[in-house]
C-alpha positions, 0 to 999 in steps of 0.5 A, spaced: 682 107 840 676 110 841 675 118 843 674 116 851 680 112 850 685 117 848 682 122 853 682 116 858 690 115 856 692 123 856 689 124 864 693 118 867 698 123 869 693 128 872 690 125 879 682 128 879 679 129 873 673 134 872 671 141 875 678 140 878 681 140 871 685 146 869 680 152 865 684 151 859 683 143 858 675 143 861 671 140 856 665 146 856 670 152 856 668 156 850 660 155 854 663 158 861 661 164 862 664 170 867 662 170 873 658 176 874 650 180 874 646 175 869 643 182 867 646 189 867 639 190 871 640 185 876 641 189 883 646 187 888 641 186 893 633 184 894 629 188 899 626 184 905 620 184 905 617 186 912 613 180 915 607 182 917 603 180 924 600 173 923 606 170 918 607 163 919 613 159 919 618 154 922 622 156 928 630 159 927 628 159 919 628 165 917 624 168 911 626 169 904 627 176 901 619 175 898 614 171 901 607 170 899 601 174 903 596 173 899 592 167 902 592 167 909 590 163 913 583 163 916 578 158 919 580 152 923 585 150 917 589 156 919 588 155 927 590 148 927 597 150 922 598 156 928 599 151 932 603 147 928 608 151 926 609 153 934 613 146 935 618 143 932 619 142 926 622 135 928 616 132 932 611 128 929 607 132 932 608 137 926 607 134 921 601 130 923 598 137 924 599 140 918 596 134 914 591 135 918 589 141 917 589 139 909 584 136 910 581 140 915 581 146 909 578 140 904 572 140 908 571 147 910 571 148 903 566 143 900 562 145 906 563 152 903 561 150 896 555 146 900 552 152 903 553 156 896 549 150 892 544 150 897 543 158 897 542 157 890 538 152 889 534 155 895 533 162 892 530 159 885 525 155 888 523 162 891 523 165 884 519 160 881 514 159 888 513 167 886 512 166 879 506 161 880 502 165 885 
């Protein structure tokens, strides 16, 4: 008889087999580790961070304890996730609005690089308008 079979064989007398084994008989015994701090360090609790005016997100979900603020939102991009973000999260009209707004920020960004290489391309056919004269 293979291993599975034995095994097999000596759990027919046991109703479930698995995590509800006795802690002695499972498998991964020697690998559990006690339940506690992962570290000595780990505090208790993490702080909440405070949100600030203009955080966006779904209504009746609360925050998590860190949130990132480093890109708020801004131009027609955000404008539309505001409006987004004041339905529910269940309509499609939700959804529609937020893809797009992707695609509203893709556009104001390339205009943006568009308006950058046109300065660009502007200010060094200034420098050698200048230099022929």
């Amino acid at each position: 008889m293979s291993d599975r079979q034995t095994q097999r064989q000596a759990h027919l007398d046991r109703p479930v087999l698995g995590a509800d084994i006795a802690a002695e008989d499972r498998p991964g015994v020697p690998m559990e580790q006690p339940k506690g701090k992962l570290t000595p360090t780990a505090p208790e609790s993490i702080e909440r961070m405070k949100p600030r005016r203009g955080i966006v997100h779904r209504k009746g979900a609360q925050l998590t304890p860190v949130f990132g603020t480093a890109q708020p939102l801004h131009g027609v991009s955000g404008l539309v996730r505001r409006i987004a973000y004041s339905t529910r999260e269940t309509r499609m009209k939700h959804w529609m609005m937020l893809l797009l707004a992707d695609r509203v920020d893709v556009m104001e960004h390339r205009a943006w690089k568009l308006t950058k290489l046109a300065a660009g391309a502007a200010a060094v056919l200034f420098v050698i308008r200048i230099l022929r004269d």
